[in-house]
C-alpha positions, 0 to 999 in steps of 0.5 A: 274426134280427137285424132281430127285435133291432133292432126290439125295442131300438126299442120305447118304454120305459114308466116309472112314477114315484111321486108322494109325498104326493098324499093330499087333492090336487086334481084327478084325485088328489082323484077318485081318493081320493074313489072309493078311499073308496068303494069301500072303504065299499062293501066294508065295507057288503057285508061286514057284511051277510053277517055279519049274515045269519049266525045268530051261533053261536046253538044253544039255551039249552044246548049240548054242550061241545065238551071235556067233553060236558057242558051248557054254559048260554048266557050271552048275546052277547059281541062281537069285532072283525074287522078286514079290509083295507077296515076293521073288522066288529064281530061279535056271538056266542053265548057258552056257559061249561061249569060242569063244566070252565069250557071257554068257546066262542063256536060 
């Protein structure tokens, strides 16, 4: 048992040190923002691709409404902005407004 101590106050200690304002540095700093920089693009592109793949909430010229069970006439696209960590998506969506209870949805 004691030589079990011994041995584990001899392991090298690690330490870590924070380097401050290193943004738009040189060397391997400047790589390794170059690449953060892509891959964060690169997760954004990959992102707006599924969202464009979507069918956007498009059911017809009318729909159910969702509070009254009532028509609610498709009247056009309206946009939202989805902010994720890697950036923002905007997003394009059916809009349908019920003249019976002026419930509003974008399915």
């Amino acid at each position: 048992m004691k030589r079990r101590e011994e041995a584990d106050t001899q392991r090298p200690k690690v330490t870590f040190e924070v380097v401050a304002g290193r943004r738009g540095g040189r060397g391997i700093f400047a790589i390794e923002d170059a690449a953060e920089e892509i891959a964060r693009r690169t997760q954004l592109a990959h992102i707006a691709e599924h969202i464009a793949a979507d069918d956007r909430g498009y059911e017809g010229n009318r729909r159910r409404c969702p509070q009254c069970g009532q028509w609610q006439p498709y009247k056009g696209v309206r946009t939202r902005e989805v902010v994720f960590d890697c950036g923002t998506v905007r997003v394009e969506r059916a809009y349908y407004v019920c003249p019976a209870c002026g419930a509003r949805s974008c399915p």
